[in-house]
N, C-alpha and C positions, 0 to 999 in steps of 0.2 A: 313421521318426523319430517320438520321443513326442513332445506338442505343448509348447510352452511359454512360459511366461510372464512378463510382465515386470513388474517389482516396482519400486514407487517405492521406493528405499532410504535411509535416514537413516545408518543406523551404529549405532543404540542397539535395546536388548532388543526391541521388538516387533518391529521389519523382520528383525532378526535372525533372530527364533523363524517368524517366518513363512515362509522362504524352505524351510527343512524341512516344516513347518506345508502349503505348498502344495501341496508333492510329494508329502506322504503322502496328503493327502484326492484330489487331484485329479491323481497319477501323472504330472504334469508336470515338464518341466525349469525350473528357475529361473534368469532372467538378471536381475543386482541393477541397478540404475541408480541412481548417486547425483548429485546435480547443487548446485553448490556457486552459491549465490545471496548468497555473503556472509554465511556464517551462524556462521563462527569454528568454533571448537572440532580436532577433530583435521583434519591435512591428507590429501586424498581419497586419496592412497596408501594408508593406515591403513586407511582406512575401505573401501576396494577389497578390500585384501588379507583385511578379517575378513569381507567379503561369499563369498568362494572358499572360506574354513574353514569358514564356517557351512553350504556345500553347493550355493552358486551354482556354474552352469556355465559361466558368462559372468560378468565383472562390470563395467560401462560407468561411468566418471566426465568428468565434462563443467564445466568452469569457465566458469560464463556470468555472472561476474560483472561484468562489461562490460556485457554483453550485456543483463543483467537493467535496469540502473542507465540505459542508454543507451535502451535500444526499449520499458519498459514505466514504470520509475519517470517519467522525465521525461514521456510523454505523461499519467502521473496528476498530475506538476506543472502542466502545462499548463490541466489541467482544474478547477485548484485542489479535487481530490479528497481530500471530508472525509465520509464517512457518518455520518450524524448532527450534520451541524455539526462532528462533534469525534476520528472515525475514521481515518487516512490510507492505508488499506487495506494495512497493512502485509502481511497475509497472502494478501488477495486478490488484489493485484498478482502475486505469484509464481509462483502456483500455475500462469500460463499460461507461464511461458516452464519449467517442470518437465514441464508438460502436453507441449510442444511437443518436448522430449527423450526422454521415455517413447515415443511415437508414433515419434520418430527411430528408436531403438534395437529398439523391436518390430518397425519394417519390416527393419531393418538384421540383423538376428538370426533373422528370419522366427517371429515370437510370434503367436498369435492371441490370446491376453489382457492383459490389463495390471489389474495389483493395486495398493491402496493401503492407507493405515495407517489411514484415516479412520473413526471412530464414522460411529452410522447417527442420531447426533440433532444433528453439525454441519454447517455450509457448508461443507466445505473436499471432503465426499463428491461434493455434486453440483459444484464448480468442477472438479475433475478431471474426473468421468465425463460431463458436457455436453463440456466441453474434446475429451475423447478421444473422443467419439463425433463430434464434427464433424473435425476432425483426421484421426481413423479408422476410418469408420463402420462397414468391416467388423471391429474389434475389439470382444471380448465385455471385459464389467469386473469383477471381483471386490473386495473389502474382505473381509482376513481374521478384522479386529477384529469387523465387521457382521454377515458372511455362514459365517464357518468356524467361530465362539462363539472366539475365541481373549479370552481374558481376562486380563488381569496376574496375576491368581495361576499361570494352565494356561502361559504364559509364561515363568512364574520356574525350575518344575516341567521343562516341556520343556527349558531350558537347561541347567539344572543333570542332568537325568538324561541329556542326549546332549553334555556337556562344552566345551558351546559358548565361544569366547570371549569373553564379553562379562560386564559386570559385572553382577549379578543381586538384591544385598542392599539397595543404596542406593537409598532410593523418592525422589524430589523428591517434595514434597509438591502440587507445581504441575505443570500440562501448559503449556510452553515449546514458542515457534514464533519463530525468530529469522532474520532476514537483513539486507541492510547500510541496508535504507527503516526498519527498527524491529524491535519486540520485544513479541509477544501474550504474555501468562501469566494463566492460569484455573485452574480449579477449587480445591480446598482449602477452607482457610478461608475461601477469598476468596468461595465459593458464596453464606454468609450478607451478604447486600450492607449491614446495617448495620457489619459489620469492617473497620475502617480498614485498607489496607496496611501492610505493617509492611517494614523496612530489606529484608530478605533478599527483595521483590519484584521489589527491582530490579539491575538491572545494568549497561545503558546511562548512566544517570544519575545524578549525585551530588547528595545532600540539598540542596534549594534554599534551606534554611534557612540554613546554613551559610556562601555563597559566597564563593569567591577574589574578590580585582578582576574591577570590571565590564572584557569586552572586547568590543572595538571590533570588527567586521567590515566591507570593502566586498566586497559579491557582484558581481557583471559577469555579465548576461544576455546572450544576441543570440537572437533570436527566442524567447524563452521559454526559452530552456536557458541556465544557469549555466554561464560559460565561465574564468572569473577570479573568484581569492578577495586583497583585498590587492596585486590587480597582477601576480600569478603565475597562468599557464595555469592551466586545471586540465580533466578528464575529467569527465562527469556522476557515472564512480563514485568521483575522488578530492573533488569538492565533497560528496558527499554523507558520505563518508572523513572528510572535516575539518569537517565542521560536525557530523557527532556525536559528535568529539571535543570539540572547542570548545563548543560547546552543552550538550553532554552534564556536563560540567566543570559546568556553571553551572547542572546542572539542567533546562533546560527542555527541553519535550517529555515531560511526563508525563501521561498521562489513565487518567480512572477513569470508566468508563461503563457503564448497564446498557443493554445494546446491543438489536434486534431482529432476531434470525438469521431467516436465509430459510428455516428450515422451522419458524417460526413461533412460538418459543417465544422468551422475552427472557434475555438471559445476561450476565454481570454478568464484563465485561474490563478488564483493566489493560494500558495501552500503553504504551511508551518509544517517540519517535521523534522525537528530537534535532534529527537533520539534517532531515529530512521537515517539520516543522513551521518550524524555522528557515526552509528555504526556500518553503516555501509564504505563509511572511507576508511576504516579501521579493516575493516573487513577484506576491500581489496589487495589493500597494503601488503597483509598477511599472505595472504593469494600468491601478491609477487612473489612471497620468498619461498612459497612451500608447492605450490603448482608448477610442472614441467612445463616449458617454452612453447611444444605444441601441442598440448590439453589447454594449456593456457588461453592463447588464442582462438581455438576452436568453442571453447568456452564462452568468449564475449560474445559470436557469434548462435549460441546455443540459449545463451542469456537473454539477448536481445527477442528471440523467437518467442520463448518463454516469457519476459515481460509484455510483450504485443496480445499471446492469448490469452492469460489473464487480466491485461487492460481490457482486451474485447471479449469478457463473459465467459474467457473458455476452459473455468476454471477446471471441469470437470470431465473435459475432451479427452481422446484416446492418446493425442498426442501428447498435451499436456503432462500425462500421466510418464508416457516415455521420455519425455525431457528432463523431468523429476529424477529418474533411473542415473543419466547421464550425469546430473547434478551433482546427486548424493553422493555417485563415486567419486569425482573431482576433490571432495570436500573432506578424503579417508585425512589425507595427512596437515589439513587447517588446523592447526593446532598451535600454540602459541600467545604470547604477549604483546600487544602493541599500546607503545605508551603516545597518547594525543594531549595536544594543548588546543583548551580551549578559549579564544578569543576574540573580540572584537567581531563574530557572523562568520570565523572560520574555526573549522576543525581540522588541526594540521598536526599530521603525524611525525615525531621526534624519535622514537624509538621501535626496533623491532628483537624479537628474538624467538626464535621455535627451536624444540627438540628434534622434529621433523623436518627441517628447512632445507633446503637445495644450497643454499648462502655458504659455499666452501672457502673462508678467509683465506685460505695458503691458495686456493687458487686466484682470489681476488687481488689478494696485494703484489704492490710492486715495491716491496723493501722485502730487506731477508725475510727468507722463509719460503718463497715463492717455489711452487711447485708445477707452475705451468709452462710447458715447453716450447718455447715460443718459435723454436727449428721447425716447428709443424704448420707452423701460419702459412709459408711460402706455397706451400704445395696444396695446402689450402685455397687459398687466394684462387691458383691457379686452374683449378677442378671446379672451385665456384661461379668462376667468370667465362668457364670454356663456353657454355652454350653462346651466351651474349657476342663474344670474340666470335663465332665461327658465322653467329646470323650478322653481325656488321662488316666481318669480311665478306661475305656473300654482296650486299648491299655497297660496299664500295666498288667492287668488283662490277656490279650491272652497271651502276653511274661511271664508271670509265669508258666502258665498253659502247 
């Protein structure tokens, strides 16, 4: 039997051209794997069947859009996962539970490789090929774009002269990476980073400029995860469903960042991520009121680590894994309602309330009721400030002398 390989599959001209593209250079069978993470467009029957005519021998589709929403978006909720302050890793998130189906289907099919779509100057190469090699250490990895010189023009060319079915004339001007956390879009115009975005960037979001009425949302947490929108159940993937509808309506959740990729050069991205940002501000909110002061803090710091090695591939690291641990526990007593209005490109929180909240009213207010003993500030004050007092007494004391 000839060896063969398994090809992360999209549906559009390069996975296409490549599944032939493999077989010629490297006399392998092709098995396509397409894996549907929320990402719209045709449904994976379509996309199956033009994997078979373009010359797959196999072709595997996998609906993990549960799947994706449940076991990887919410633990990056949890982590209030922003790269850069301002990223929600829309595409880094993904890439492990694709990872995780590629690996599936190579064992399942008996593959020794597994191919990807990926340039050799993005992240998205090593989040796969770290992925797969932990996952499956005996699999070898190829990239046909990287490794075989396949190029959009040798692409258009291949198609068109082996009658592939796939559309071949229509360039987007932009490279789109799209599933149900948000929406990447690069290169073009957008390269020169002093070029404003312009209308056709987008697609999740509508002109904030513009907005309908403001609307009202209440999210329902229990332990960190979004369980109720308005009093109705909901799934991590239909909150996430409805809040990039809703959100999206209103605009918010757009960012424009020149980013720092992990192999080291800066690249300049446009994000849509509606739901993702709505509930991550939602999410924090909650945080204030139900997380202790110093878990709290050690938290953003704990966050931050965690959104860096899942930005850099490392979804499946030993650390990773432990940061997870620390995570989960913070997240015992998130619980609660937070009411947001949405408006105008903002999601702005109005209301809070938890059964589990730190938020002691009779300690906080200053009219009757108040329970807080404020005789205790004094000697407070003065225990807090001792070290500082003894080191600038010190410090006066030299400078006189």
């Amino acid at each position: 039997m000839s060896d063969r390989v398994v090809l992360a599959y999209s549906g559009g001209l390069d996975t296409s051209v490549a599944i032939g593209w493999i077989g010629e250079a490297t006399g392998a069978e092709v098995i396509a794997v397409a894996v549907d993470v929320g990402q719209g467009g045709e449904d994976l029957e379509t996309v199956r069947q033009r994997a078979l005519d373009c010359g797959a021998v196999e072709a595997y589709v996998a609906d993990a859009r549960d799947e994706f929403a449940s076991e990887y978006c919410m633990p990056a909720l949890k982590a209030n996962g922003l790269y850069m302050d301002s990223y929600p890793l829309v595409s880094a998130v993904s890439r492990p539970v694709i990872v995780k189906h590629l690996v599936k289907a190579a064992k399942q099919f008996g593959a020794t490789t597994v191919a990807h779509g990926c340039t050799g100057k993005g992240n998205d190469q090593v989040r796969f090929e770290v992925g797969i090699q932990t996952l499956g250490p005996e699999l070898k990895c190829i990239a046909p774009v990287r490794d075989l010189a396949l190029t959009r023009e040798k692409a258009i060319t291949y198609a068109e002269n082996n009658d592939l079915p796939i559309a071949t004339t229509k360039k987007n001007p932009f490279s789109i990476d799209q599933n149900v956390w948000g929406r990447a879009v690069e290169t073009g115009f957008l390269e020169d980073i002093w070029n404003a975005p312009t209308k056709d960037v987008y697609d999740y979001t509508d002109d904030p400029t513009f907005p309908p009425a403001a609307d009202e949302v209440v999210i329902t947490f229990e332990q960190g995860v979004p369980v109720a929108l308005d009093g109705k159940p909901v799934t991590p993937l239909q909150a996430i469903q409805e809040l990039n509808r809703r959100a999206g309506a209103q605009g918010v959740g757009r960012i424009d960042i020149v980013e720092d990729r992990l192999v080291g050069i800066k690249s300049r991205e446009i994000y849509e991520a509606p739901g993702a940002m709505a509930l991550i501000a939602a999410h924090k909110e909650l945080e204030n009121v139900t997380i202790e002061r110093e878990q709290a803090r050690f938290k953003k710091t704990v966050g931050q680590r965690w959104t860096e090695l899942v930005y850099d591939g490392q979804w499946f690291s030993p650390l990773k894994k432990s940061l997870d641990v620390f995570i989960e526990d913070t997240q015992k007593y998130v619980n609660g309602d937070i009411r947001m209005e949405l408006h105008a490109g903002r999601a702005t929180v109005s209301g809070r309330r938890s059964s589990t909240g730190l938020y002691d009213f009779n300690l906080a207010t200053y009219d009757e009721g108040d329970s807080f003993d404020q005789s205790n500030a004094r000697g407070f004050i003065e225990l807090f400030g001792m070290s500082s007092k003894v080191a600038s007494r010190r410090e006066q004391g030299l400078a006189e002398g």
